[in-house]
N, C-alpha and C positions, 0 to 999 in steps of 0.2 A: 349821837344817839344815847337815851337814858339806859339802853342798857350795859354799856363797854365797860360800867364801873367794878361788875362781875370779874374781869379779868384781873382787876388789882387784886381783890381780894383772894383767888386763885394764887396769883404771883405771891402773892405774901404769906399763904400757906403749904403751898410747893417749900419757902423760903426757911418758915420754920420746920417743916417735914425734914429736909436736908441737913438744918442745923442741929435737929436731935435724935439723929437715927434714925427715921421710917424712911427707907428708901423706897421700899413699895410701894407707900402713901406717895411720897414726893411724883415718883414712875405714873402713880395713877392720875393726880393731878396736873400732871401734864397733859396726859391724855383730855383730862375732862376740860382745861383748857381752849384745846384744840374743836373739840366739840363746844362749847360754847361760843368762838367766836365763827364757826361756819352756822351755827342756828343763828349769832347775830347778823352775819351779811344775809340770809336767807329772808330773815325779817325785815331790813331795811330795803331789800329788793320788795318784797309783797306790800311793803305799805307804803312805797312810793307811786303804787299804782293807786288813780284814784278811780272812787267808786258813785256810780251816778243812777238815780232809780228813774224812771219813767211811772207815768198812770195808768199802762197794762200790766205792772208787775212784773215786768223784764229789770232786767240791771243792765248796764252796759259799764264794759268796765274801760280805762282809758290807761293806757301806757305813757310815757313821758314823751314819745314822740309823736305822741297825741292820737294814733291809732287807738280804735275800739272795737270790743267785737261785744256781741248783746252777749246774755247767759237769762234763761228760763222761755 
């Protein structure tokens, strides 16, 4: 996914944060991190579902195991 590359740059300033004394910085980007990569599975779960329109303006949305449920 295009967005995992966030995570290096994170690592690599956690890396320097360590290397020059900010331990609180280094402490906080771990955390953020962490939150970065639960928004990334969160996203690759939402957009693996695909989205299908009909001509009365309903959606129906479809899950990978092909199940759908309408929406509108």
């Amino acid at each position: 996914m295009g967005q995992k590359w966030i995570i290096d740059v994170l690592a690599d300033l956690k890396t320097f944060a360590e290397g020059n004394d900010l331990p609180v910085l280094a402490s906080k980007l771990d955390e953020v991190s962490r939150v970065a990569e639960a928004e990334i599975e969160v996203l690759a779960q939402v957009t693996s579902v695909k989205m299908q329109g009909d001509q009365s303006g309903t959606r129906r949305f479809f899950n990978q195991a092909g199940t759908s449920r309408r929406i509108g």
